[in-house]
Backbone as a ProteinNet text record, in pm:
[ID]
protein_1_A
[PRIMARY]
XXXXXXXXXXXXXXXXXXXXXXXXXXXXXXXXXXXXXXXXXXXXXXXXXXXXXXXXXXXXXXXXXXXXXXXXXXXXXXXXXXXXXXXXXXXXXXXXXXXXXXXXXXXXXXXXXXXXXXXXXXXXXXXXXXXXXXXXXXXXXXXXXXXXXXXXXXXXXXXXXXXXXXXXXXXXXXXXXXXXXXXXXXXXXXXXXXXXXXXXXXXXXXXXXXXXXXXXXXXXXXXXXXXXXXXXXXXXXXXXXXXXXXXX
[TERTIARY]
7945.4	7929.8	7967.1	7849.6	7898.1	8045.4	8104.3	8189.8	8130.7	7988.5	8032.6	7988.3	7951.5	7943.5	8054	8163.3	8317	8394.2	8314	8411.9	8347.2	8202	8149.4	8209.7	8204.9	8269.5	8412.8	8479.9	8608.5	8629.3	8573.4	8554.1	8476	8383.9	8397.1	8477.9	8524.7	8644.5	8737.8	8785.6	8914	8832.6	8701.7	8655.9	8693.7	8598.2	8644.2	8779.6	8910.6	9022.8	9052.4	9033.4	9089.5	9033.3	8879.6	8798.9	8853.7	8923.7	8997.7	9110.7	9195.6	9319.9	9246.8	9155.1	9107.4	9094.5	9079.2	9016	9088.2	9265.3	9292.3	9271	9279.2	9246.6	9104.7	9023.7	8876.9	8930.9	8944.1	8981.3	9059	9149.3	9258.3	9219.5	9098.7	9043.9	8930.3	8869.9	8722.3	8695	8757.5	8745.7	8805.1	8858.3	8912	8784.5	8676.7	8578.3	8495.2	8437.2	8321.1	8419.5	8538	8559.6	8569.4	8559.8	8583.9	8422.9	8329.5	8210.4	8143.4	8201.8	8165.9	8208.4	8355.5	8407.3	8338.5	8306.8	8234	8074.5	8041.3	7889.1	7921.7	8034.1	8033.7	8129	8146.6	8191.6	8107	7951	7852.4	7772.2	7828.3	7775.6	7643	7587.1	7485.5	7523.9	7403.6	7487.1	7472.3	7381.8	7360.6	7513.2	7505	7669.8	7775.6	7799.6	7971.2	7995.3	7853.4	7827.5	7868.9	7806.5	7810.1	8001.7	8029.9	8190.2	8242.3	8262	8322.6	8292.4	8182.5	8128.6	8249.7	8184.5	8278	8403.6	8438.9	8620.7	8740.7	8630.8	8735.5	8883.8	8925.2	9007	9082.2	9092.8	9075.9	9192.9	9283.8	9367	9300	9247.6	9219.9	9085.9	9009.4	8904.2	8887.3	9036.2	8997.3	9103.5	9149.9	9222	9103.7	9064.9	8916.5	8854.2	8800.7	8696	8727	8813.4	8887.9	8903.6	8928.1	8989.9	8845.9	8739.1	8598.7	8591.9	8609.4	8552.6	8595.5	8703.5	8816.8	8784	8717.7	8651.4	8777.4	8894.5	8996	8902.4	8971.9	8951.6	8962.2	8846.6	8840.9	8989.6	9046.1	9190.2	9281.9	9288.1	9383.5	9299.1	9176.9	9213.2	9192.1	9187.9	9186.6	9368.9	9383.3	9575.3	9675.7	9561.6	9646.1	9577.2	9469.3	9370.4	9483	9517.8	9609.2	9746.5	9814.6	9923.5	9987.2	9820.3	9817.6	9776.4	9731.4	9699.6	9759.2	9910.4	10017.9	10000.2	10067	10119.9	10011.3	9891.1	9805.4	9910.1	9941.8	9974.2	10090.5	10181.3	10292.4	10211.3	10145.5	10042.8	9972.2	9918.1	9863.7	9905.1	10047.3	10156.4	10215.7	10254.5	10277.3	10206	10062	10012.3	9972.8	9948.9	9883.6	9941.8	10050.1	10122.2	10014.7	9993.7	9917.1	9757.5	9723.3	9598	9548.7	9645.3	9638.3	9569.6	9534.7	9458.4	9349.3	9287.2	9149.4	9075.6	8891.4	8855.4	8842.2	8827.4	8852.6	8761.7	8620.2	8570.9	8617.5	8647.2	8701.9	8843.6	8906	9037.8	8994.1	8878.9	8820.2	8759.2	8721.9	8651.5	8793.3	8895.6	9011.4	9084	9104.9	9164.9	9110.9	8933.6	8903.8	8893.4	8909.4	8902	9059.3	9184.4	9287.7	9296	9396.7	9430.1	9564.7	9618.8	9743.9	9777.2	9691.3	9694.3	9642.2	9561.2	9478.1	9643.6	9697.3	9848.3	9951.3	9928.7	10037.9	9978.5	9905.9	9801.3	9803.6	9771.7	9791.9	9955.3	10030	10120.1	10230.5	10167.6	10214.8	10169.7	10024.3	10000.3	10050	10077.1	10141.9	10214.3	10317.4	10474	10480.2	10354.9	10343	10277.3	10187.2	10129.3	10011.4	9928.6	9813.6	9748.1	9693.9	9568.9	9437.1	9388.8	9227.2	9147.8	9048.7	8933	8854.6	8804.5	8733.1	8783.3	8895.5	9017	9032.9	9085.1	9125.8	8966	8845.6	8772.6	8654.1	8696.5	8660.3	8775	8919.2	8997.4	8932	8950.7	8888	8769.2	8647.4	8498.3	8493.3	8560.4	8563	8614.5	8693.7	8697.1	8635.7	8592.1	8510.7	8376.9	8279.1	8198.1	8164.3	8252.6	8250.5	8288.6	8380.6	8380.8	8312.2	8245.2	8107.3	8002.3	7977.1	7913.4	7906.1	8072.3	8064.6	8128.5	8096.1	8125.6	7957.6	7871.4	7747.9	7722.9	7771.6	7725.7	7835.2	7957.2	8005.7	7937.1	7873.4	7781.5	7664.6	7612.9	7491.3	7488.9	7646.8	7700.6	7804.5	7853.7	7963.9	7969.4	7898.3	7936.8	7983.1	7915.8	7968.7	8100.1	8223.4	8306.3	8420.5	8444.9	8580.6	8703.8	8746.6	8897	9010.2	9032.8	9081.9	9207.3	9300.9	9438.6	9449.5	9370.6	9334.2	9329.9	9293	9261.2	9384.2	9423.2	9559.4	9517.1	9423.3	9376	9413.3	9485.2	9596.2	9671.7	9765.6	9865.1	9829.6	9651.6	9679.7	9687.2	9649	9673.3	9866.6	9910	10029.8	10131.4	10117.3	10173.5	10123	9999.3	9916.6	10056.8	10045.8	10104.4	10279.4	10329.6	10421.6	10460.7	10363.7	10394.1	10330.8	10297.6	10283.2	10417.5	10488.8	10641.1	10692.9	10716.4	10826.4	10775.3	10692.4	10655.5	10709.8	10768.7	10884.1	11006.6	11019.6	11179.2	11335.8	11299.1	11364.6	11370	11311.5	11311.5	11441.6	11519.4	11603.2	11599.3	11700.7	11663.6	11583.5	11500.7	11430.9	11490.5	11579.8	11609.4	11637.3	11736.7	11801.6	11651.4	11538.3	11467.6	11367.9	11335.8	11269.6	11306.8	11432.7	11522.5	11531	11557.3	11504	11434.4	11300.4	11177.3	11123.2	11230.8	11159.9	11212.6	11329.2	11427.9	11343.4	11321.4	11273.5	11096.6	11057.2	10916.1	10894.6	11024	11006	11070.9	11142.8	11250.7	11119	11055.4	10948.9	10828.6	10794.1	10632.1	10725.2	10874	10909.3	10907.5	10968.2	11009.3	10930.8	10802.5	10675.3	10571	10564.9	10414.7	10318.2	10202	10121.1	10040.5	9984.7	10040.2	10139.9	10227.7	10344.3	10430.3	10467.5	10535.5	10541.4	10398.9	10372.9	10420.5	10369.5	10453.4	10563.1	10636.6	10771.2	10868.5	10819.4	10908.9	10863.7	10732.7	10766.7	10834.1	10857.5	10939	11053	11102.1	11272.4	11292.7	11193.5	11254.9	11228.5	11152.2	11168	11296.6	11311.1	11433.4	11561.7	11573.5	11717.2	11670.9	11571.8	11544.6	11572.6	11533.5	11599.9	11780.5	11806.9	11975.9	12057.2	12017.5	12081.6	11970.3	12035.3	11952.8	11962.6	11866.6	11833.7	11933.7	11985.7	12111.8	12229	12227.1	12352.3	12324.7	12193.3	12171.1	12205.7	12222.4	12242.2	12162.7	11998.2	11914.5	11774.9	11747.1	11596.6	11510	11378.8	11237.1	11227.4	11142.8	11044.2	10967.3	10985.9	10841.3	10781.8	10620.2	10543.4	10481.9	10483.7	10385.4	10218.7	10149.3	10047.8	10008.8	9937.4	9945.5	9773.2	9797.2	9693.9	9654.9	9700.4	9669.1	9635.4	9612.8	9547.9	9620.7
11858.4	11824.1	11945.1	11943.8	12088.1	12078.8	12198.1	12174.8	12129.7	12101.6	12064.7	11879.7	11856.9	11700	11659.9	11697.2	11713.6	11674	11807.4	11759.3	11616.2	11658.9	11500.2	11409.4	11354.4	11234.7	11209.1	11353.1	11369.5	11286	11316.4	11303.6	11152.1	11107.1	10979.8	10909.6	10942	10841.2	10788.5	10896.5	10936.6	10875.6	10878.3	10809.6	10640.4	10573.7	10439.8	10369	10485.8	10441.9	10456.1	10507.8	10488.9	10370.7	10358.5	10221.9	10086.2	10068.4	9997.4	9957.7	10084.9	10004.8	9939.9	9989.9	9907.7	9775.9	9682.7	9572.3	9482.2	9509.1	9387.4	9416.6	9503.3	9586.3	9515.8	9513.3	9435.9	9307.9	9259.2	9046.9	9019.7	9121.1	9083.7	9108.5	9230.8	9256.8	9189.6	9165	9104.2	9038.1	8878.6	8809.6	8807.9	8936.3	9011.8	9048.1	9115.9	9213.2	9129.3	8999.9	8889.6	8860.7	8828.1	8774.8	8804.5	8991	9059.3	9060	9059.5	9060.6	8946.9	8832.6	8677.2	8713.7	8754	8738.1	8878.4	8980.9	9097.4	9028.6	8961.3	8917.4	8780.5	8745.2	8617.4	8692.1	8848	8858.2	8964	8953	8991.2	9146.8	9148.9	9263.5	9238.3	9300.7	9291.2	9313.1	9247.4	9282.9	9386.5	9519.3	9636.1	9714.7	9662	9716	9701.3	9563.7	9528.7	9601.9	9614.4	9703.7	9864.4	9891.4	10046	10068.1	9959.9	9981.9	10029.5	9918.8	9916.3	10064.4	10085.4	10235.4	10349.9	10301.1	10456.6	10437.4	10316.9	10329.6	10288.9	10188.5	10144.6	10140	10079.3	9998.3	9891.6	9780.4	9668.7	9587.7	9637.3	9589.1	9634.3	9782.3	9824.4	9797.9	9753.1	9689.3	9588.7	9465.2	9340.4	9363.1	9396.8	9429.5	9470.2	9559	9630.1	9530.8	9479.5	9365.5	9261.9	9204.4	9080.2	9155.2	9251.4	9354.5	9352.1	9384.9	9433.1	9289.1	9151.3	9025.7	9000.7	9068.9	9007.4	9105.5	9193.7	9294.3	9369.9	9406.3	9509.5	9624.1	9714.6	9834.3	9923.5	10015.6	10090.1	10155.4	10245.7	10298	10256.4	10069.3	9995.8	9960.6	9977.3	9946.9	10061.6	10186.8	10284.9	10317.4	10298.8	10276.5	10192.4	10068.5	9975.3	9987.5	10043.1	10088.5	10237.8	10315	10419.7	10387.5	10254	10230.8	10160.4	10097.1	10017.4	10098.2	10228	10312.5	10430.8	10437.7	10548.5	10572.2	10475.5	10472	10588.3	10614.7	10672.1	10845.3	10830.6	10957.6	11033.3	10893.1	10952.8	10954.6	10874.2	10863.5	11012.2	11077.3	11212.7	11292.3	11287.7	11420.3	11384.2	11244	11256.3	11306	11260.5	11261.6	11417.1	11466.2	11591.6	11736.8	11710.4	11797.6	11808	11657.6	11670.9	11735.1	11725.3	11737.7	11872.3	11964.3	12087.8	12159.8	12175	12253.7	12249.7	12089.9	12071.7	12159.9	12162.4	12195.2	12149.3	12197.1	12145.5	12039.7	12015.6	11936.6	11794.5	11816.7	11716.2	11658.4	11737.3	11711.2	11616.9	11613.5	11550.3	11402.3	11429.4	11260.7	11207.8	11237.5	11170.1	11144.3	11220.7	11163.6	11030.3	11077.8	10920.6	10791.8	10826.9	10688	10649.5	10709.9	10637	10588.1	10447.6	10324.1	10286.8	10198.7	10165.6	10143.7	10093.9	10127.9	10202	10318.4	10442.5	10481.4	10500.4	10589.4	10499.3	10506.9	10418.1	10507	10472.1	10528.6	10677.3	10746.6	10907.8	10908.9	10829.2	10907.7	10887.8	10748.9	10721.9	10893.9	10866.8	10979.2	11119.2	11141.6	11247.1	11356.2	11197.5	11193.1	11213.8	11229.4	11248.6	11400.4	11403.5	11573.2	11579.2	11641.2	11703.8	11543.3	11528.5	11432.6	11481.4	11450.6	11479.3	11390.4	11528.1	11445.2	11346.3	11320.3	11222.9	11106.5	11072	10981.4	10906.5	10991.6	10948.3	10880.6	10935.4	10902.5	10768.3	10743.7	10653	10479	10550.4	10463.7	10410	10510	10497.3	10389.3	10479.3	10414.4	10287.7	10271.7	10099.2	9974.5	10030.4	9955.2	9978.1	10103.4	10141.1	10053.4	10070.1	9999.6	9852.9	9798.8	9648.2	9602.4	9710.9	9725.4	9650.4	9776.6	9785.3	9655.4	9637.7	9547.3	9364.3	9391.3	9243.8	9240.3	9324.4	9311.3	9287.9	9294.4	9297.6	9144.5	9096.5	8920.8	8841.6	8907.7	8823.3	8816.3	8907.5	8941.1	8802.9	8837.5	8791.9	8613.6	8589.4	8406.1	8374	8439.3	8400.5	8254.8	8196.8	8080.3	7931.7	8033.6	7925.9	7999.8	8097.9	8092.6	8003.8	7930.3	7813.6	7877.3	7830.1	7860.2	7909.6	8064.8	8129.8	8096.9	8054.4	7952.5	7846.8	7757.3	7611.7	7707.1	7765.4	7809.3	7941.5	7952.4	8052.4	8196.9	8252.9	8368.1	8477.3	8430.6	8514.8	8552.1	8484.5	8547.3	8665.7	8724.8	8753.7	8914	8942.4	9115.2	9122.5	9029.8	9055.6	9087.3	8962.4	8935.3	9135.8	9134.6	9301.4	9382.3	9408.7	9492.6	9476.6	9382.5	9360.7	9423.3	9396.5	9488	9603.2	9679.8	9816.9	9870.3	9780.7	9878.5	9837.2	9722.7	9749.1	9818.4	9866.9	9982.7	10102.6	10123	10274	10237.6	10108.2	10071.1	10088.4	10213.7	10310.5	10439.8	10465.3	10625.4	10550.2	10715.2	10731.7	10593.1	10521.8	10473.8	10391.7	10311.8	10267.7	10113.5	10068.9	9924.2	9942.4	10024.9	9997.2	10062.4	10148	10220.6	10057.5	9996.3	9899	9776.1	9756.2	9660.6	9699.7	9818.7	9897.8	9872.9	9890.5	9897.3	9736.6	9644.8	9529.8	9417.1	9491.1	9411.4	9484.6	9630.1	9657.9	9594.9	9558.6	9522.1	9413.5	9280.9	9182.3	9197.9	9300.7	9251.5	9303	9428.5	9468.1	9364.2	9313.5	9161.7	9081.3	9036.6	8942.2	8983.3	9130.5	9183.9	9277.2	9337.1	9434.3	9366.3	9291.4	9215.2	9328.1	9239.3	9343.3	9410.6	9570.1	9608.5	9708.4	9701	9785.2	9776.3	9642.2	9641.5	9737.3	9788.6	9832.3	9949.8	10000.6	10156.5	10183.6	10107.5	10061.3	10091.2	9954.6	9938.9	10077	10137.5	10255.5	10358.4	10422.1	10487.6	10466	10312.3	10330.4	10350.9	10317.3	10392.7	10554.7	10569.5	10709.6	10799	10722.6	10734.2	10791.7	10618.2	10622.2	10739.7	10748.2	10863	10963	11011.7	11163.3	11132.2	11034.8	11041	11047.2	10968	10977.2	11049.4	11141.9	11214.7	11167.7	11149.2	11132.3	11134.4	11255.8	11236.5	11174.4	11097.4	10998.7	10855.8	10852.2	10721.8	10692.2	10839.7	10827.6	10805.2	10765.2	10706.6	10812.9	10805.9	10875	10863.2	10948.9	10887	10810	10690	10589.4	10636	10585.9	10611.3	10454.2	10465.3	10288.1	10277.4	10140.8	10099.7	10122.6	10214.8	10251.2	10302.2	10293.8	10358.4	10444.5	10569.7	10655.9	10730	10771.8	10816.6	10961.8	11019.3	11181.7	11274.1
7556.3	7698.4	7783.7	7889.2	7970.1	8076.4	8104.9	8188.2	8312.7	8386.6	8488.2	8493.1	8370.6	8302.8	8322.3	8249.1	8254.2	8408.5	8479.4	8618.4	8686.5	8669.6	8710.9	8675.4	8551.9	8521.5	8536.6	8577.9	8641.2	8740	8862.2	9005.1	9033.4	8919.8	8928.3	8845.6	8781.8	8760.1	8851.1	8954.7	9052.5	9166.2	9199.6	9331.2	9263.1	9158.4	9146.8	9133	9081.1	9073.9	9255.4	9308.5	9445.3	9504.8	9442.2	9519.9	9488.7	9363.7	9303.2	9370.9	9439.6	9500.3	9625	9633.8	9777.3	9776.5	9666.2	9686.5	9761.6	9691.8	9790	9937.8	9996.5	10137.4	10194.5	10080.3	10150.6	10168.9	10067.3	10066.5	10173.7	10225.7	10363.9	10466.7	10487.3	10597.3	10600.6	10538.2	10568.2	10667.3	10640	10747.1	10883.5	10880	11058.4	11097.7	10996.1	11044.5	11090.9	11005.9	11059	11188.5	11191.3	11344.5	11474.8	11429.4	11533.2	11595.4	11497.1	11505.6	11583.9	11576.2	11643.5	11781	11796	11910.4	12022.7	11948.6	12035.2	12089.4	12032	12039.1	12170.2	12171.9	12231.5	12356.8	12384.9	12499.4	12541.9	12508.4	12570.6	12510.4	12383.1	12283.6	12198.5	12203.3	12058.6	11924.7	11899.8	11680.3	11648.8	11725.4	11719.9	11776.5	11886.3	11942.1	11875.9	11820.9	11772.1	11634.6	11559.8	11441.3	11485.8	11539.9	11583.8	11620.6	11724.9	11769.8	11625.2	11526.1	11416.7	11277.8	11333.9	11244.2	11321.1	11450.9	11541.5	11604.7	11574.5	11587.8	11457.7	11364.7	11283.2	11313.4	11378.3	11405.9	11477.9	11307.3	11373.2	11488.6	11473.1	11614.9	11716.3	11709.2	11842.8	11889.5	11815.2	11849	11893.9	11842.8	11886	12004.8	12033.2	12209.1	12274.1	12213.4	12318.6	12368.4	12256.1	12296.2	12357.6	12404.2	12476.6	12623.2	12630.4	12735	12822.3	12745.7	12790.6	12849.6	12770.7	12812	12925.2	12938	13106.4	13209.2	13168.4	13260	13353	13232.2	13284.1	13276.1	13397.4	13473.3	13313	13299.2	13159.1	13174.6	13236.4	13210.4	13152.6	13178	13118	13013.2	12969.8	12826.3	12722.1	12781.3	12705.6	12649.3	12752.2	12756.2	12621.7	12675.5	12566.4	12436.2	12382.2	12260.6	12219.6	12309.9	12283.7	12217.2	12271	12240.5	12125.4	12095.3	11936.3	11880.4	11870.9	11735.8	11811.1	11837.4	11850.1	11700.8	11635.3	11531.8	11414.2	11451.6	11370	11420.5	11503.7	11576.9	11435.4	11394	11292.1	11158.8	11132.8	10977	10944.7	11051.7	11024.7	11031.3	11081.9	11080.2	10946.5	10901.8	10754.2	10635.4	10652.9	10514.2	10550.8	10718.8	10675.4	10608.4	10560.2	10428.9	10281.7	10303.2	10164.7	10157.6	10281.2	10267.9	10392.4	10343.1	10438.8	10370.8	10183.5	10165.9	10139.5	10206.6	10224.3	10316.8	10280.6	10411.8	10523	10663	10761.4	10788.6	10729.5	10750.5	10653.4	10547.7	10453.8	10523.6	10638	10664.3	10776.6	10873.7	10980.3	10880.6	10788.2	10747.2	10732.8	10649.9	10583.6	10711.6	10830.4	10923	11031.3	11019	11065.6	10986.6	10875.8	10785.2	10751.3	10822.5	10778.9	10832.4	10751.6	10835.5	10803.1	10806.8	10760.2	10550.5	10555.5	10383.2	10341.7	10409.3	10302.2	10323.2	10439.3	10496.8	10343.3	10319.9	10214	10081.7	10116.5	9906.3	9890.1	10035.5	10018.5	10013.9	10087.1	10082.6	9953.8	9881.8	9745.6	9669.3	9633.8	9567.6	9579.7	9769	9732.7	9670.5	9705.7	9571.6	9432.3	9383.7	9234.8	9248.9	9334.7	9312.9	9452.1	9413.1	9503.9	9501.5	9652.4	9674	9666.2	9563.5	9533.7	9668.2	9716	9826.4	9784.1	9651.2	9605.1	9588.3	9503.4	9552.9	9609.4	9768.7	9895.3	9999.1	9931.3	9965.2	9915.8	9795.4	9713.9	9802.8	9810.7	9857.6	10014.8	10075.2	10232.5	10214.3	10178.7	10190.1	10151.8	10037.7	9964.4	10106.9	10221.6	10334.6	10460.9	10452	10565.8	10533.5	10448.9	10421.2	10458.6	10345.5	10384.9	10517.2	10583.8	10696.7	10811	10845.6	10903	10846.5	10750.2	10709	10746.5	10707	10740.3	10932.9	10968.4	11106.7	11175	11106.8	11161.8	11118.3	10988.6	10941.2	11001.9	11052.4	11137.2	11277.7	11328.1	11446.4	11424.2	11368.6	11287.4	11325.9	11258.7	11182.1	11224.4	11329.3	11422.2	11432.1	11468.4	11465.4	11401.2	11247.8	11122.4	11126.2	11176.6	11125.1	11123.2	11099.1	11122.1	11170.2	11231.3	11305.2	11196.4	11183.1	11123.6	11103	11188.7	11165.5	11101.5	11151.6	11046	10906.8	10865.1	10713.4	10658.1	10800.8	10729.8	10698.9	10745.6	10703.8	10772.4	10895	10981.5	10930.7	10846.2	10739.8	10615.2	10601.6	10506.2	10537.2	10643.5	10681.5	10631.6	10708.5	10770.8	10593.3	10555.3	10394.4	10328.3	10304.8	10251.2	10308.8	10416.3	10501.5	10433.1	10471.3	10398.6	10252.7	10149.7	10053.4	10037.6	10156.6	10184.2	10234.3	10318.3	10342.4	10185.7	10149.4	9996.3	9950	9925.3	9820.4	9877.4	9953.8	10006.8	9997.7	9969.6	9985	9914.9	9818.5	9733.6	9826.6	9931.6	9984.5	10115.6	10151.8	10200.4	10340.5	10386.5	10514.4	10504.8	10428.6	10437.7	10522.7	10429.7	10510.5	10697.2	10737.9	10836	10901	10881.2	10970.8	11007.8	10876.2	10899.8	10992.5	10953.9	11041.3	11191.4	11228.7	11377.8	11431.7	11339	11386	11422.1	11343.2	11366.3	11459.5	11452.9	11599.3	11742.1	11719.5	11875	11847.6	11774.9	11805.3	11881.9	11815.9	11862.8	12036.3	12048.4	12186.3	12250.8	12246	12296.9	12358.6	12215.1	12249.1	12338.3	12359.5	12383.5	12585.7	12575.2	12723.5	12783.5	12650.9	12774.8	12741.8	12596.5	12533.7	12476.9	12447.2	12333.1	12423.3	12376.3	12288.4	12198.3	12301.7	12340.4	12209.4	12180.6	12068.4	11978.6	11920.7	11836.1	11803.2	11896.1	11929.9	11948.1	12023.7	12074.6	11932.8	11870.3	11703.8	11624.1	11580.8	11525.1	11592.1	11729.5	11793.9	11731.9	11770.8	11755.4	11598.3	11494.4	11372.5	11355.3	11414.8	11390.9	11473.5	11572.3	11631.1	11533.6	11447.2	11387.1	11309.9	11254.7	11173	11150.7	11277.2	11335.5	11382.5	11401.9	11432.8	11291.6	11222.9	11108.5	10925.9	10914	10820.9	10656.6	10608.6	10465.5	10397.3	10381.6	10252.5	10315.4	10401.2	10430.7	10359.2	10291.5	10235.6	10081.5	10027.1	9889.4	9813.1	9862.6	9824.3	9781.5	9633.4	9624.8	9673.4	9641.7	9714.8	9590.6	9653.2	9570.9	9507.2	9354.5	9271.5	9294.1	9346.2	9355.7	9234.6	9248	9130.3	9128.6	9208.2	9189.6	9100	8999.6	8907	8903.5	8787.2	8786.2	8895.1	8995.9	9137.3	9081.8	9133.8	9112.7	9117.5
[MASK]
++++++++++++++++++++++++++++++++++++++++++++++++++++++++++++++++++++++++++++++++++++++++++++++++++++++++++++++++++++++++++++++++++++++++++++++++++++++++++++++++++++++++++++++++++++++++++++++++++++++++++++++++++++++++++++++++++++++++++++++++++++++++

């Protein structure tokens, strides 16, 4: 077999193992994407439009603020504002992972920064920790939710109206639960408890005393806060090895 047979079947191997961690990522997001898709169409979008939003912003908090925002016909400033303030948080995700992925090219460094989200930010920065992040990888991981993405944001467009009331069925809980075992999986690295505990007392005093979507930002601030006040080796504590396994 030639060497560049070799790297081929390299590079697909490493794209489907990243597409792989994605799945649970599709099953939890999915039915956000059909709903965001119902609810954009029913506050005066086309299925051409709510599709396109979801290609060129991917992301879904900040999309479904957008789109409610657009329905109430707030002044664009305020909702560019509050779309800013729910994806701060992307602001710390790319100063983290971009250590790892500084010796990409600049154009490979522009796709990986628009396709992160809150769990690609988990998977690069797992892999990190073991060595170099391969672009194929990180991109196999990404695309496997960008895709279905986009997709089912157009058949929620499409069938909005067969969707049943997402609470009655509990499907609100399932981002949140995902997400959830995206922080335990750091919960061996320095700080982890008290930064989280920070972050989650000021989120709530925040939704409770400025509302959404302030919180958001609010609670990652104040951990990064304690962060910087109190430094790493006061915890005694290693970095986390996760249970991801095979990463690149």
């Amino acid at each position: 077999m030639s060497v560049d047979a070799v790297s081929q079947r390299s590079e697909a191997g490493a794209f489907w193992r990243g597409a792989r961690l994605s799945i649970p990522v599709i099953v939890a997001s999915g039915p956000f994407a059909m709903l965001f898709g119902a609810i954009a169409v029913d506050n005066g979008f086309s299925v051409f439009e709510a599709t396109l939003m979801s290609a060129a912003v991917f992301g879904g908090a900040s999309q479904m603020v957008g789109i409610e925002l657009f329905g109430h016909h707030v002044a664009p400033w305020l909702i560019v504002l509050s779309i800013f303030a729910v994806n701060f948080r992307h602001v710390l995700y790319s100063a983290a992972v971009g250590r790892h992925l500084a010796h990409w090219p600049l154009a490979q460094q522009a796709a990986a920064y628009f396709l992160l989200t809150d769990p690609q930010y988990a998977f690069a920065e797992s892999a990190g920790q073991k060595g170099k992040v391969s672009f194929v990888w990180y991109m196999g991981a990404a695309l496997a939710v960008y895709v279905p993405w986009v997709l089912l944001t157009a058949a929620g467009a499409l069938f909005g109206k067969l969707i049943p009331d997402t609470k009655a069925l509990g499907v609100d809980f399932l981002l949140p639960i995902y997400f959830l075992g995206l922080v335990m999986d750091f919960r061996k690295r320095p700080l982890w408890l008290p930064i989280v505990a920070v972050s989650a007392v000021a989120s709530i005093l925040a939704y409770k005393l400025v509302g959404s979507p302030w919180h958001v930002s609010l609670g990652a601030l104040a951990g990064v806060a304690l962060a910087v006040i109190l430094p790493p080796h006061h915890s005694g504590v290693g970095v986390a090895e996760t249970d991801i396994e095979k990463l690149p």
